[in-house]
C-alpha positions in Angstrom: 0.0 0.0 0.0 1.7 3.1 -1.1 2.2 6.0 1.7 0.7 9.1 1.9 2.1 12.2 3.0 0.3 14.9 4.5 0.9 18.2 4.4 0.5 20.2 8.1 -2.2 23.0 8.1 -1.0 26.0 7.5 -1.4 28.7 10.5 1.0 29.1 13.4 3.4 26.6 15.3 1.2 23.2 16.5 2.3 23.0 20.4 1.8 19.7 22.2 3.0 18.2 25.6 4.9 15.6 25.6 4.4 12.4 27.5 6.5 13.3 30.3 4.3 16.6 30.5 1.3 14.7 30.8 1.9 13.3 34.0 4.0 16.3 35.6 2.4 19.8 36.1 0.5 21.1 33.3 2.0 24.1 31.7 0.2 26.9 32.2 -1.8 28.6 29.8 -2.8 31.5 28.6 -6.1 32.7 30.4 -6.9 33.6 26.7 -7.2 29.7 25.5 -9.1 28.5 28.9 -13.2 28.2 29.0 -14.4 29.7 31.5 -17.7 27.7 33.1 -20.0 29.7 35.6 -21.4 27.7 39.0 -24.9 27.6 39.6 -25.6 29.7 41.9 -26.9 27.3 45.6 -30.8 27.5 46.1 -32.1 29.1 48.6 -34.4 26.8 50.2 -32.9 23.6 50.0 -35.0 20.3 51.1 -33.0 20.0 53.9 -35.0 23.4 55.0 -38.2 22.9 53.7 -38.2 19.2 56.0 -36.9 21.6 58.8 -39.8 24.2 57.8 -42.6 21.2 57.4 -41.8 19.6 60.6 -41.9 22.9 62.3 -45.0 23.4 61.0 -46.2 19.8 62.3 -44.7 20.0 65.3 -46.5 23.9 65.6 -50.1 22.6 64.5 -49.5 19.3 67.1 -49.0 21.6 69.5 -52.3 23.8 69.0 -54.1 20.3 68.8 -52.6 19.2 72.0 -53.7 22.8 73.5 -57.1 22.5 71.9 -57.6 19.0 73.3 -56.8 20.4 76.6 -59.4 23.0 76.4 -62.1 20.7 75.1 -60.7 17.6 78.0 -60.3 20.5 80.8 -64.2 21.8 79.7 -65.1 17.8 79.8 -64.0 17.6 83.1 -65.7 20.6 84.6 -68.6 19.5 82.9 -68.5 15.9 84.5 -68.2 17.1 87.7 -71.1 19.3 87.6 -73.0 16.6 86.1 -71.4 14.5 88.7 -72.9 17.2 91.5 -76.3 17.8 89.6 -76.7 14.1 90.1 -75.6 13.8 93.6 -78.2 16.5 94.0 -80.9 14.6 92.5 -80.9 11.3 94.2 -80.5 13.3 97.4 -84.0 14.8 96.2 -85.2 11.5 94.9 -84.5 10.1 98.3 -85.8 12.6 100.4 -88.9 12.6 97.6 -89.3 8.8 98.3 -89.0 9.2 102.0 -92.0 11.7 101.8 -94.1 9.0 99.3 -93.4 6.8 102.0 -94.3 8.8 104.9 -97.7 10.0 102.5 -98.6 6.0 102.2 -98.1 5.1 105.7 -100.6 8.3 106.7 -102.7 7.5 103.4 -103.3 3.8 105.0 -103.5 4.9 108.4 -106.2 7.7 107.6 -108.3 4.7 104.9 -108.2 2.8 108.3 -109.8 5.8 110.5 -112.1 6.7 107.8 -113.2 2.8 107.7 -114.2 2.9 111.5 -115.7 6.5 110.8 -117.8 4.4 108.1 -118.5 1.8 110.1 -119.5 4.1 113.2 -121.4 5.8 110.8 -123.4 3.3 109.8 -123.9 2.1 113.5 -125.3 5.6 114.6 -127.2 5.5 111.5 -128.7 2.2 112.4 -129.1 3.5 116.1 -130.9 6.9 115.2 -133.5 5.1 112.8 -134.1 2.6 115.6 -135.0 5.5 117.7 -137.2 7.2 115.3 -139.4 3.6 115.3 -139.5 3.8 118.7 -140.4 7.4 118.9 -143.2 6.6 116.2 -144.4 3.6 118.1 -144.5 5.4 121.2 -146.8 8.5 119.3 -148.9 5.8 117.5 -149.6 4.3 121.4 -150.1 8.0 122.7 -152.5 8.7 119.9 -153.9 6.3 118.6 -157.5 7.4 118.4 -156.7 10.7 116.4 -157.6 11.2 112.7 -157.1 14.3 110.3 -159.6 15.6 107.8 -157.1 17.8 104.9 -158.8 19.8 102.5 -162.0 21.0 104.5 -162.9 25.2 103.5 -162.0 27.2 106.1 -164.7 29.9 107.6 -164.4 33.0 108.3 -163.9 32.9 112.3 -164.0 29.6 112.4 -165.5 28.6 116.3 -164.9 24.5 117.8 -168.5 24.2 117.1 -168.0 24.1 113.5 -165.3 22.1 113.2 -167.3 19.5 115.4 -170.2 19.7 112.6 -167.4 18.8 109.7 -166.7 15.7 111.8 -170.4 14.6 112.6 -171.3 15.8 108.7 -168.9 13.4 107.4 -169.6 10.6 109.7 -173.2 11.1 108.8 -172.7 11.0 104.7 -170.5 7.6 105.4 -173.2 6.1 107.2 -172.0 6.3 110.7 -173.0 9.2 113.4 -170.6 10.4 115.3 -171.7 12.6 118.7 -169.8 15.4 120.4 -169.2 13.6 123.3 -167.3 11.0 121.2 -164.4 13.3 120.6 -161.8 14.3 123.0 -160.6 17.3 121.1 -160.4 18.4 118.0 -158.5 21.4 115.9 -157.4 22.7 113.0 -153.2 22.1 112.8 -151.1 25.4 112.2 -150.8 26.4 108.6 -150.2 29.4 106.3 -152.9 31.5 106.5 -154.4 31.4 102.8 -154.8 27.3 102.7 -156.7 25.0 104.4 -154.9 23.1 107.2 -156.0 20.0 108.3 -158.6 19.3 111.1 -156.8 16.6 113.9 -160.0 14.8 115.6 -159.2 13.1 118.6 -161.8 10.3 118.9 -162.9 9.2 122.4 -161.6 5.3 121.6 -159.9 3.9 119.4 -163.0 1.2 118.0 -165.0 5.1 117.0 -161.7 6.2 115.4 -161.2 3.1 113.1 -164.9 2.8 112.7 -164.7 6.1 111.1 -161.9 5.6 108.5 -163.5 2.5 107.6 -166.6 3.6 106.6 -165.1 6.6 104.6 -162.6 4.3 102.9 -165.4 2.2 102.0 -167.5 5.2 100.6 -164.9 6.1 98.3 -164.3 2.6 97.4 -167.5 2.0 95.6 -167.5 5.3 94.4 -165.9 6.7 91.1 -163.3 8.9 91.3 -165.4 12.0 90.6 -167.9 10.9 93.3 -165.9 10.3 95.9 -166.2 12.1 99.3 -166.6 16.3 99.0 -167.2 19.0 100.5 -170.7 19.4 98.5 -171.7 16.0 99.2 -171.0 16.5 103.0 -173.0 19.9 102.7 -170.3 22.3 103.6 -170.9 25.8 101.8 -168.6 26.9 98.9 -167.2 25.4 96.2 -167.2 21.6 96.2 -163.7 20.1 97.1 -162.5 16.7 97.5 -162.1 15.9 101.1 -159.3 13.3 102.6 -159.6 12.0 105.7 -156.6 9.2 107.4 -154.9 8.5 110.2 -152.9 11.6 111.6 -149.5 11.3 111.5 -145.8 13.0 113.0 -144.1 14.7 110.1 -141.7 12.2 109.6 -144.1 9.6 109.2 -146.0 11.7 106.5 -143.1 12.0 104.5 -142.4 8.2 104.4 -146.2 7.9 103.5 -146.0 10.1 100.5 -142.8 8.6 99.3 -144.2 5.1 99.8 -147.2 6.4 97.8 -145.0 7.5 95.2 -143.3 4.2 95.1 -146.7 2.3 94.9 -147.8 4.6 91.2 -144.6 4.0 90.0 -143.7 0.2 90.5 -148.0 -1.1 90.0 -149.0 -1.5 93.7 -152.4 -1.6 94.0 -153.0 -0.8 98.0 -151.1 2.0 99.7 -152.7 2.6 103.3 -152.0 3.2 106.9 -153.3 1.4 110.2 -152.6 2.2 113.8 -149.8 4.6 112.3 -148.2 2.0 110.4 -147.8 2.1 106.8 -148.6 -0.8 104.3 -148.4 -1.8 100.9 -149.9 -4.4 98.7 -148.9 -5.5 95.2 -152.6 -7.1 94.3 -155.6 -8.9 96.2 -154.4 -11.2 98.1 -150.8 -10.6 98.2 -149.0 -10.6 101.3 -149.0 -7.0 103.0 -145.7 -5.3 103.5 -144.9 -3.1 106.6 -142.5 -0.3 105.7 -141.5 1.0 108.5 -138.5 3.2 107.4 -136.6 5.2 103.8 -134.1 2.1 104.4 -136.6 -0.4 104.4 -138.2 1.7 101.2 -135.0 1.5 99.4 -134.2 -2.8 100.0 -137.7 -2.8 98.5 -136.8 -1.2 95.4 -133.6 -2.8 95.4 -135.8 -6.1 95.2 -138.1 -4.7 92.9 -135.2 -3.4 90.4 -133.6 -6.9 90.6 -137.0 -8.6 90.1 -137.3 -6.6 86.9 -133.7 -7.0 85.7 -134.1 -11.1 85.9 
C-alpha cells in the first residue's frame, strides 16, 4: 500500500506536551485559550430546609391540637363534675322525695283505716238513730192512737170548735156512721199558712169510734168513682165543692215516708197503699202478702228487690 504524506495545516506553530508533561504539572496557559464555566448559583431553600420548615409546622399545628384537646378535655372535666354534682343533688331529692311518698302512704293507710271505723261508726249511729225514730213513732202511735185528720176542709171566716165538730159529725153522717160530740176528745185545726186550708186533727174518744170512722169513709170512696168520691158538697159544707181526705194523723216524719211510699206504689204497680194504727202498708194485688215499711231504708231494699225482680 503506497504512503501518503500529508501536508501540516497551515497557520502558526502546532504545540503539544509531551508524554512526560502529561503526568508532571500542566504548563500553564494563557487565560486567553481556557473556558471559563460559571457555577450555579446554591438554592435558597434547600430540602433540607423545607423538611426543617414542614416539621416545624407539624410539630406547631400538634401543639395547638394538644392545646385545643386540653381546652375541650379540661371543659369535659368541669362539665362531668357538675354533672357529677347535679346528680348527687338529684338522688339526694329523689330520696328525700321517696322518703315523703313513703311517709304520705303510711298516713294514706292509716287515715283509709280511721275513715273505715268512721264508716262503720257511721253506719252504726245511722242504724241506732233510725231505731230511735221507730220507737219514737211507736211510742206517738200508742199516745194517739184514736186521732184522725180531715185535709182539705174550707175554712170559715172565724171559724168557732163548734163548726169544726159539725165537719166531723157531717162526714160521719154522709158515710153512714154518726158520730156525737161527746165521742171526741178534742179536735183542731193544725197550724198552717194562712191562705190554705190546714188540716182538722180529731181526737176520737176510743180507738174502736176512730177506726170505725176511716172505715166507713174508705169504704164510701171505694165504691165510688173517682169523681164521686167524698166532698165538700156532698157532705153539705158551703162553697165550692172540694175533695175531702180524711186518714190517720200522722208525725211529720211519718208523713213524708207515707207520701214517698205512695210515690213508690204509682210508679212500680201496687195496687194498696194505706195506713193502720200509724203503720204504713203496701200491697202488690188482692191477696198478696201486705208489707210493713217501717222506714226510707226499708223503702229503698224494697226497690232494690223490685229493680232486681225486673232485671231477671
Amino acid at each position: 500500500m503506497p504512503r501518503t504524506n500529508r501536508t501540516p495545516p497551515s497557520g502558526g506553530v502546532m504545540r503539544s506536551n509531551s508524554k512526560s508533561d502529561a503526568t508532571g504539572n500542566p504548563t500553564p496557559q494563557s487565560p486567553d485559550n481556557i473556558a471559563q464555566r460559571s457555577k450555579r448559583p446554591r438554592a435558597e431553600c434547600s430540602p433540607a430546609s423545607d423538611l426543617s420548615q414542614f416539621r416545624e409546622e407539624i410539630k406547631n399545628m400538634l401543639a395547638e391540637w394538644k392545646s385545643d384537646q386540653d381546652n375541650v378535655l379540661t371543659k369535659l372535666v368541669s362539665e362531668l363534675s357538675d354533672l357529677k354534682a347535679q346528680n348527687v343533688k338529684i338522688q339526694k331529692s329523689y330520696l328525700e322525695i321517696e322518703k315523703s311518698i313513703e311517709f304520705m302512704s303510711s298516713k294514706y293507710e292509716e287515715f283509709f283505716k280511721q275513715i273505715i271505723e268512721f264508716e262503720k261508726e257511721r253506719k252504726e249511729l245511722k242504724d241506732y238513730i233510725l231505731n230511735l225514730e221507730t220507737k219514737i213513732q211507736d211510742l206517738h202511735n200508742k199516745s194517739r192512737p184514736s186521732v184522725l185528720e180531715i185535709r182539705n176542709v174550707p175554712k170559715k171566716d172565724d171559724e168557732t170548735l163548734q163548726d169544726l165538730i159539725n165537719v166531723v159529725c157531717k162526714v160521719g153522717k154522709t158515710v153512714k156512721m154518726d158520730i156525737s160530740p161527746t165521742e171526741l176528745r178534742d179536735i183542731y185545726r193544725a197550724p198552717g199558712k194562712p191562705d190554705t186550708n190546714s188540716a182538722i186533727i180529731a181526737d176520737f174518744t176510743s180507738v174502736i169510734t176512730k177506726s170505725q170512722y176511716l172505715s166507713n169513709v174508705r169504704q164510701y170512696n171505694k165504691e165510688r168513682a173517682p169523681s164521686e168520691k167524698l166532698t165538700s158538697g156532698q157532705v153539705g159544707l158551703p162553697g165550692k165543692s172540694a175533695p175531702i181526705y180524711v186518714d190517720e194523723h200522722l208525725p211529720n216524719s211519718m208523713k213524708k215516708l207515707f207520701y214517698l211510699v205512695r210515690t213508690f206504689a204509682k210508679q212500680n204497680n201496687y195496687r194498696f197503699c194505706w195506713t193502720t194504727n200509724g203503720r204504713i202498708f203496701l200491697r202488690k194485688e188482692i191477696g198478696s202478702k201486705a208489707i210493713n215499711i217501717t222506714s226510707e231504708k226499708c223503702l229503698r231494699n224494697l226497690e232494690q228487690s223490685t229493680t232486681y225482680t225486673k232485671q231477671t
